[in-house]
C-alpha positions in Angstrom: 64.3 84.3 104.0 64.7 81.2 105.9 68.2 81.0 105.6 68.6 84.1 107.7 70.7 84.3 110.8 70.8 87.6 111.6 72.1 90.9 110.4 75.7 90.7 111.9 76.0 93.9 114.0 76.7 91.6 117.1 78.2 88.4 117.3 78.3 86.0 119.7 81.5 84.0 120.2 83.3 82.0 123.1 85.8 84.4 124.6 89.1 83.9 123.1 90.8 85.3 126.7 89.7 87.4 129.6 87.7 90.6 128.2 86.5 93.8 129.7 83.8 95.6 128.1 85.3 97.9 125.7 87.9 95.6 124.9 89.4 95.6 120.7 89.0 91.5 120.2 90.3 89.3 117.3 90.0 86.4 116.2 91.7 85.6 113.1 89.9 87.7 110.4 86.8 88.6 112.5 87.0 91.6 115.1 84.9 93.8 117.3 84.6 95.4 120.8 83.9 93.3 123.5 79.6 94.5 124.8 80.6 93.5 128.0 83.2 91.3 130.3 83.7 88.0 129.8 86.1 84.8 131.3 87.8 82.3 128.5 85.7 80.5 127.1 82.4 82.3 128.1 79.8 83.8 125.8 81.2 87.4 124.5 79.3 89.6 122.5 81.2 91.6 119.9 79.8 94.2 118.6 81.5 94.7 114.7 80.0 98.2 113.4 80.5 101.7 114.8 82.6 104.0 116.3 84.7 103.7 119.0 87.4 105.3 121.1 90.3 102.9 121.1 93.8 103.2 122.9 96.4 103.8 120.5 100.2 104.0 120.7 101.3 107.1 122.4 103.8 108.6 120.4 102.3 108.3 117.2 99.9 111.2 115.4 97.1 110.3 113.8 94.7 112.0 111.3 91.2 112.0 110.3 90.9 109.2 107.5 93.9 107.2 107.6 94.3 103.6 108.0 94.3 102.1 111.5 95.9 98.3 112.3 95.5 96.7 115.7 98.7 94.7 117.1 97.6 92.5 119.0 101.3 91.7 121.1 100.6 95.5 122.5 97.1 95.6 122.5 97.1 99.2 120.7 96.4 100.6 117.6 99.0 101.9 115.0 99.2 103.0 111.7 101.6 99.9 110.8 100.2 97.7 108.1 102.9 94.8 108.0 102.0 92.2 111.1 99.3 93.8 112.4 95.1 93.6 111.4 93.4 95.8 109.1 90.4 97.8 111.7 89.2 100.6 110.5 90.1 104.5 109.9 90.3 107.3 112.2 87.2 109.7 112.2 89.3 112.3 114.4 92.9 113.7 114.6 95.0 112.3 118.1 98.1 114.2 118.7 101.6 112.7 119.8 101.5 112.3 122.3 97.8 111.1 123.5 96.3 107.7 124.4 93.3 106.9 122.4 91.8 107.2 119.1 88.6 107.4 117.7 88.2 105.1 114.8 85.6 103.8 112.9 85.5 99.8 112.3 85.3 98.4 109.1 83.7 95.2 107.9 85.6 92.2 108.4 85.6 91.2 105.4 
């Protein structure tokens, strides 16, 4: 196929803000964890399929299979639909309290 890019596991995009690797990024509809650090502006790899141990609001329990939103004012992940982006859903249970998550991201689209 010569209209072929690739297969859109990782994406390349400029760095919407300083990243660590490990980072949840998004940028309007599109969304992945950060492969590695990056500055503003600078070549960041986001990796869009898997699953991946996230930080999550504390005091908030979370079971296996249910929706998980990212807000990104906090920089965690809730269960809150209204405001907040559509990830992925949680492959394990996290207790409240506890700090992470593991969830599995979904297609963007």
């Amino acid at each position: 196929m010569r209209n072929h890019v690739q297969k859109g596991e990782n994406i390349t995009i400029p760095s919407p803000a300083v990243v660590a690797s490990g980072d949840l990024v998004v940028v309007g509809a599109l969304y992945g964890v950060a492969a590695g650090d990056a500055a503003v502006g600078a070549d960041l790899d986001l990796v869009t399929t898997g699953v991946y141990t996230l930080p999550k609001v504390s005091a908030l329990a979370i079971a296996i299979g249910d929706k998980i939103y990212f807000d990104t004012a906090t920089k965690l992940i809730n269960k809150t639909a209204s405001g907040n982006t559509y990830i992925g859903v949680a492959v394990a249970a996290a207790a409240n309290p506890s700090g992470t998550v593991a969830v599995r991201l979904n297609p963007s689209f």
